[in-house]
C-alpha positions in Angstrom: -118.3 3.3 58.4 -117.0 0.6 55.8 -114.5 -1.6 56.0 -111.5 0.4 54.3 -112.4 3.5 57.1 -112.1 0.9 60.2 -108.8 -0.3 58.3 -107.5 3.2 58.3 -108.5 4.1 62.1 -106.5 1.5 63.3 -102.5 2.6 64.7 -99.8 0.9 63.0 -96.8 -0.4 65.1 -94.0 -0.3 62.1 -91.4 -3.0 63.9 -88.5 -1.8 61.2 -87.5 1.5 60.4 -84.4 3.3 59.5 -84.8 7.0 61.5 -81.7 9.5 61.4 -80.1 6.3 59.5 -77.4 8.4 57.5 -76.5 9.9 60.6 -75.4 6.4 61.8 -73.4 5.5 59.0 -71.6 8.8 58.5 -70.7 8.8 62.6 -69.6 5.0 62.3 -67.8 4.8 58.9 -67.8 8.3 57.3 -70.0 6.8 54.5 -73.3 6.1 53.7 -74.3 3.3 51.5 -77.7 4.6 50.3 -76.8 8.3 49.0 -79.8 8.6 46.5 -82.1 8.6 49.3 -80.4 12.2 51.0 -79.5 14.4 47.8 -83.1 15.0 47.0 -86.9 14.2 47.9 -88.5 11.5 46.6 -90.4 12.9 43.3 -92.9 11.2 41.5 -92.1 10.0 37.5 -94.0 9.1 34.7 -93.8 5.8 35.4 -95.0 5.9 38.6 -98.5 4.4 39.6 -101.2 6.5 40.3 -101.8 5.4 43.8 -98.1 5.9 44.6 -98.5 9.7 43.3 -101.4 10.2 45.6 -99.3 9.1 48.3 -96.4 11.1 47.8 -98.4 14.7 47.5 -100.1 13.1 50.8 -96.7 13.1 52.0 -95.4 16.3 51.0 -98.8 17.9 52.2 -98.5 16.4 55.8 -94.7 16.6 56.3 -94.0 19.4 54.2 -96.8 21.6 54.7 -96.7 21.3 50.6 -100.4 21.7 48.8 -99.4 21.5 45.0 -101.0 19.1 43.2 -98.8 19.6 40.0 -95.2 18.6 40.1 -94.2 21.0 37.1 -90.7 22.2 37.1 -91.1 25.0 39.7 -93.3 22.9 42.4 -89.9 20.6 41.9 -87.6 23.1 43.1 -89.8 24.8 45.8 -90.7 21.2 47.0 -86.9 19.7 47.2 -85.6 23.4 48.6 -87.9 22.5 51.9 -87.2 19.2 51.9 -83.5 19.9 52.0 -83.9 22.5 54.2 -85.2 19.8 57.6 -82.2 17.4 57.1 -80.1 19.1 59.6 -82.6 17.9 61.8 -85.3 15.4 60.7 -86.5 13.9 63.9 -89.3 17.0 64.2 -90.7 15.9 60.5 -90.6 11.8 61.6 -92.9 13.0 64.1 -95.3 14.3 61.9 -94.9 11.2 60.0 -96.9 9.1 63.4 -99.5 11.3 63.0 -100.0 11.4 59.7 -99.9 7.9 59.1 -101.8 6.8 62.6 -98.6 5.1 63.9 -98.4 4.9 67.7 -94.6 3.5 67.9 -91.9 2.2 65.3 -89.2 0.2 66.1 -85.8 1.8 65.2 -82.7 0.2 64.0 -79.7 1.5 65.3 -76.3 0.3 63.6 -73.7 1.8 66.0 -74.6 1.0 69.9 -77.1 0.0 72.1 -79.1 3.9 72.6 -81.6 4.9 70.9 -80.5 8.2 69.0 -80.9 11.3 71.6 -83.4 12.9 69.1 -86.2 10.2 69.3 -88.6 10.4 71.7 -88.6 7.2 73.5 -92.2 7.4 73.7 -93.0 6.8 69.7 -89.6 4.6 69.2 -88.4 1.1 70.6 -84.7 -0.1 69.7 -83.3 -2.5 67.8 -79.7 -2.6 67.5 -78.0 -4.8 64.6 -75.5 -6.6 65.9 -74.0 -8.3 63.3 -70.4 -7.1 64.8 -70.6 -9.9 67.3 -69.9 -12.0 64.7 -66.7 -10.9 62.9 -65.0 -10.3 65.9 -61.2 -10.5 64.5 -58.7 -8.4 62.6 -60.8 -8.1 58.9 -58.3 -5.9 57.3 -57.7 -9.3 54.9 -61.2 -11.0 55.0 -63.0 -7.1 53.8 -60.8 -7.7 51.0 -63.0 -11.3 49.6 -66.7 -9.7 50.5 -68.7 -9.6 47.3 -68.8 -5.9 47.0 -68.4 -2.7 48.2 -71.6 -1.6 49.8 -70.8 -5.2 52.0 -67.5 -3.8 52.9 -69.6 -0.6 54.2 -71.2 -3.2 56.4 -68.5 -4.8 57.7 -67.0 -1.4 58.6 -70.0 -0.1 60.5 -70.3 -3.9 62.6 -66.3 -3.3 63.7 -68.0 1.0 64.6 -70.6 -1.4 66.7 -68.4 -3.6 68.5 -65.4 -1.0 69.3 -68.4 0.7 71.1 -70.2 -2.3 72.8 -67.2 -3.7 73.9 -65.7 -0.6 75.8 -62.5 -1.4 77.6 -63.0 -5.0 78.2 -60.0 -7.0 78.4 -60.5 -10.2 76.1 -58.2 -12.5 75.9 -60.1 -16.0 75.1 -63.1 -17.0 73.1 -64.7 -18.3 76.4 -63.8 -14.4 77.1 -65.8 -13.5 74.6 -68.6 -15.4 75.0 -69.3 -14.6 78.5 -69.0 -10.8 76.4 -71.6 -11.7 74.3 -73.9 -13.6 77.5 -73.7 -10.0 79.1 -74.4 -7.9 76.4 -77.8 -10.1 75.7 -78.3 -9.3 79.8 -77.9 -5.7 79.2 -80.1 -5.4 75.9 -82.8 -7.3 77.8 -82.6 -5.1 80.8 -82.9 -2.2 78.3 -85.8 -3.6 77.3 -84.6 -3.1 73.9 -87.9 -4.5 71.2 -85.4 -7.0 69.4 -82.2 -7.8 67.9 -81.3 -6.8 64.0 -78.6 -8.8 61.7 -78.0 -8.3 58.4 -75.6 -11.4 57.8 -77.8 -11.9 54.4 -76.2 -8.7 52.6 -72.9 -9.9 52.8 -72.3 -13.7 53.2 -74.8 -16.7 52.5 -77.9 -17.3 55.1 -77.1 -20.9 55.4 -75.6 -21.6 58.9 -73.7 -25.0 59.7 -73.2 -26.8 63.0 -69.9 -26.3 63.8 -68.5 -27.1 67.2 -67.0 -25.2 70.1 -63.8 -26.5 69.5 -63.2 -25.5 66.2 -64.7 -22.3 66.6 -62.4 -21.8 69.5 -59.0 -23.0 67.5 -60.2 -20.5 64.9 -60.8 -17.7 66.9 -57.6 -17.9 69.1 -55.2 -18.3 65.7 -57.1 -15.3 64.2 -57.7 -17.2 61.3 -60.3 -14.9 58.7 -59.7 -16.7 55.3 -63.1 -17.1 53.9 -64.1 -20.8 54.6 -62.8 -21.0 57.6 -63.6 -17.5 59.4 -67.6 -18.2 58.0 -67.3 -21.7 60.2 -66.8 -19.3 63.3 -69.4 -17.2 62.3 -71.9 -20.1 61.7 -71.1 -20.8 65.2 -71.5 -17.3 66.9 -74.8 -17.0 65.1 -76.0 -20.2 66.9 -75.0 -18.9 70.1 -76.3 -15.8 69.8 -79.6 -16.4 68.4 -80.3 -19.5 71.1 -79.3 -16.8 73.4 -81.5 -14.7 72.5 -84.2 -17.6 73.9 -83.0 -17.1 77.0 -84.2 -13.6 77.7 -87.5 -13.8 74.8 -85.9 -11.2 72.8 -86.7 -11.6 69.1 -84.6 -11.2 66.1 -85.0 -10.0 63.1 -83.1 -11.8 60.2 -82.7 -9.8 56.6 -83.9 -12.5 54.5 -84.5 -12.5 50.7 -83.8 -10.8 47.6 -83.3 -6.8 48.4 -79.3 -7.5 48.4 -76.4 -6.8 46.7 -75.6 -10.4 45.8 -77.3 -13.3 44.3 -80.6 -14.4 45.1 -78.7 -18.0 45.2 -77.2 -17.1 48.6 -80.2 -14.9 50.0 -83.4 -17.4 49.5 -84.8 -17.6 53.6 -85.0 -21.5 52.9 -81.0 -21.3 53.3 -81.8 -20.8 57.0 -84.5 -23.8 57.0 -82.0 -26.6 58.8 -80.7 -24.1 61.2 -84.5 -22.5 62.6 -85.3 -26.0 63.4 -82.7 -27.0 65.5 -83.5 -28.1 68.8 -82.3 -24.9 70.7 -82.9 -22.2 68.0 -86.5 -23.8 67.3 -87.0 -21.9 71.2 -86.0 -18.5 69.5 -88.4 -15.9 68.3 -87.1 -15.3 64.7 -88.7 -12.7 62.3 -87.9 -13.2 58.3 -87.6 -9.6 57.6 -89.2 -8.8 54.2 -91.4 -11.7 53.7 -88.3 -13.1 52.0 -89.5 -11.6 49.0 -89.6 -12.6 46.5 -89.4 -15.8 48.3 -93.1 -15.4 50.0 -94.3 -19.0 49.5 -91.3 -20.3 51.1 -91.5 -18.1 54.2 -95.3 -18.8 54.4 -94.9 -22.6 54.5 -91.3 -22.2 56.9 -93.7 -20.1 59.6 -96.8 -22.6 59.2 -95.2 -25.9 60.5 -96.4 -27.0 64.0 -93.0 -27.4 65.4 -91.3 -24.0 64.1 -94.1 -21.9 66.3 -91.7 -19.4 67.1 -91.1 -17.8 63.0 -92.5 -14.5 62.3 -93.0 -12.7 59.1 -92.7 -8.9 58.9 -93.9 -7.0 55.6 -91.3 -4.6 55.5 -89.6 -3.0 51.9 -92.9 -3.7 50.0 -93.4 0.0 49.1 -90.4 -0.4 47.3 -90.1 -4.1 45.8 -93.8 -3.4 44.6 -93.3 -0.3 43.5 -96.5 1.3 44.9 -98.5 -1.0 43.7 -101.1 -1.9 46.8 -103.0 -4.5 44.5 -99.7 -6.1 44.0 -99.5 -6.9 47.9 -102.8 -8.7 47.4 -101.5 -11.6 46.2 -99.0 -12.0 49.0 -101.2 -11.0 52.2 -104.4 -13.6 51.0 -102.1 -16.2 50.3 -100.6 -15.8 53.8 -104.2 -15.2 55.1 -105.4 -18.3 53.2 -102.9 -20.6 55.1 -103.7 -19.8 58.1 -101.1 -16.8 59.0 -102.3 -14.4 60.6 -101.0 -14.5 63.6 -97.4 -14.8 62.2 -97.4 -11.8 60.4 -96.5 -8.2 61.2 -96.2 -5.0 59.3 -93.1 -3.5 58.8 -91.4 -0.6 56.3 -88.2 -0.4 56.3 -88.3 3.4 55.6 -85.3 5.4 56.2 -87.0 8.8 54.9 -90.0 10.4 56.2 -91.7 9.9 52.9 -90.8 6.5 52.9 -92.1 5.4 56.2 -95.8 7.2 55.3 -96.0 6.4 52.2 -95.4 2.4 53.1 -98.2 3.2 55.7 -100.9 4.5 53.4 -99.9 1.8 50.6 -99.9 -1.0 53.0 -103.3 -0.1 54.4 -105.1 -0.1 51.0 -103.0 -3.4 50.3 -105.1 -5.3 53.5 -108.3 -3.6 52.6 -108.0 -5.0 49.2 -106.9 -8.7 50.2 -109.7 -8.7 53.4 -112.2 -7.2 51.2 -111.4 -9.9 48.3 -112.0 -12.9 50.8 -115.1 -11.3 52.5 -116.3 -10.8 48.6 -115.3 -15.2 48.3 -117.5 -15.9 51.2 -114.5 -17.0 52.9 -114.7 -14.3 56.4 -117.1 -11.9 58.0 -116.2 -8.6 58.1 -115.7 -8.7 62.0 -113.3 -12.0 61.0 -111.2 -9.4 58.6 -111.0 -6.5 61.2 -109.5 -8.8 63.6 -107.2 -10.4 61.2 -106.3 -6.0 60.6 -105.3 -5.9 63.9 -103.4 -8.8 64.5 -101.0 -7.9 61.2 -101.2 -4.2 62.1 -100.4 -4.4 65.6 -101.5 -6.5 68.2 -99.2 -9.3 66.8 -96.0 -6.9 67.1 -97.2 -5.7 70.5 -97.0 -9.5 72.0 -93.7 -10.7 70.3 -91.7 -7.1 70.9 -93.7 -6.2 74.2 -94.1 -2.6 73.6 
């Protein structure tokens, strides 16, 4: 067996996916930001790389019970008519999707409350709710009004959907109220056992987070003050308290980092968080740069090497998409991680929110590490026994230690 079959017998542990996403937004917010990805199935176009149009008949085969091999204007229709036909429900056809892609568990996002949707099984899925709510915590009728855009505004509708349903009936009536709120609700995602923490601050503000203090986080939050400059000062200080929370209890969290956003690049670039991961309490934190920071990869491999920042991890997540099924052009990334000595930092991710998605990111990824492995065992540079255990690490055993499934 060669090196590309042990590669491919391995189970995945995907620590970021988007399952029964739309149904999320449309409960919270009556919206969905992402339409293109529900009004038909992902088809192939001329443009598209060969090894991406493997995968995707893969994918309609397996999920779709679809053995065409020609997408000519009839296979189209018959092809999108199925694939229509399972979004009522689409938890049986994520199901396939483990199997298919040799994925033991996947670690689901969920945008609206702390359970994992009722049609997962909680054997193949571990939650991760995105609390980025806990953070804009006062009236934003006026501060929606300033975000950069409207898929941002989305956002901030479906964080108020989180925290109206977190928060329950508490009375709170002071921001020491609120964050003993917050101390409990960290107890009660840890007694959940939840994998880890989501926030998604990067789509709609700037990463960079300032040390503010207590005080004027407190005077800000008791005059309801929400103009920009001064509403992101109490945010800057809820993240801090949140995230060294989080150290607390050993629950990771995942930051959206990089430059898959709808804003600039300017605002999105992971070494805007630099200062704040190596402060003395958030250094204790387990942080995951979601994405690699692409295309800001150098930068997060250098910000997860340094001996005192031990605790930052880097998922691959989104890469199906930002390399546009390309799994030579994840080569470059993986050895130049590899090369500096990262192995144990890094941890394979999707981001899929179809079925399609989340296989075909499985299949592309796998040929992706079999190419950069392959290419240093080639260079003299590891034995094959070196790269298999370097698979496992990035393919699971790294996600199993930091999310303890």
């Amino acid at each position: 067996m060669g090196l590309r079959e042990k590669i491919n017998e391995i189970k995945i542990i995907d620590d970021h996916i988007h399952a029964l996403d739309d149904v999320q937004w449309i409960t919270g917010t009556g919206s969905y930001p992402w339409p293109q990805n529900l009004g038909s199935v992902q088809f192939p176009n001329p443009l598209t790389t060969i090894t991406q149009r493997e995968a995707l008949f893969t994918a309609y085969r397996e999920l779709y019970d679809f053995h065409e091999t020609d997408m000519t204007p009839e296979n189209k229709e018959r092809i999108n008519a199925i694939y229509l036909s399972t979004l009522k429900d689409e938890s049986p056809v994520f199901e396939k999707v483990f199997k298919a892609g040799n994925i033991e568990c996947a670690i689901e996002v969920n945008q609206d409350s702390l359970e994992l949707p009722e049609k997962l099984d909680p054997k193949l899925y571990k939650l991760s709710p995105m609390v980025d709510g806990l953070i804009v915590p006062l009236d934003n009728t006026e501060y929606g009004k300033t975000l950069p855009n409207d898929t941002a505004r989305l956002f901030l509708k479906m964080y108020e959907a989180f925290t109206k349903n977190v928060v329950g009936d508490r009375k709170i009536e002071s921001f020491n109220d609120y964050l003993k709120f917050i101390d409990t609700l960290l107890a009660d995602i840890h007694a959940r056992s939840c994998a880890c923490l989501k926030m998604n601050f990067g789509y709609w503000r700037d990463l960079a987070i300032d040390v503010v203090s207590k005080e004027e986080a407190q005077q800000i939050f008791e005059s309801n003050d929400t103009t920009p400059a001064r509403y992101q000062r109490l945010q800057d200080y809820l993240l801090r308290y949140i995230i060294a929370g989080t150290a607390r209890y050993e629950i990771p969290t995942q930051i959206h980092v990089g430059g898959a956003v709808p804003q600039s690049m300017l605002v999105s670039d992971p070494v805007r968080l630099d200062a704040f991961l190596l402060l003395p309490d958030i250094q204790k934190a387990k942080v995951v740069l979601l994405h690699g920071g692409y295309p800001f990869t150098r930068e997060t491999g250098f910000m997860a090497n340094r001996p005192f920042a031990p605790n930052i991890f880097m998922d691959i997540s989104q890469y199906w998409h930002l390399l546009y099924g390309s799994p030579q052009g994840l080569v470059g990334t993986l050895r130049g991680w590899f090369e500096m000595g990262l192995a144990g930092k890094m941890i394979y991710g999707s981001d899929g929110v179809t079925p399609i998605k989340i296989l075909t990111s499985a299949i592309f990824f796998r040929e992706g590490l079999y190419l950069a492995l392959k290419g240093m065992i080639d260079d003299g540079m590891i034995s094959e026994g070196q790269a298999l255990t370097m698979a496992k690490m990035v393919m699971r055993d790294n996600a199993k230690t930091l999310y303890k499934i």
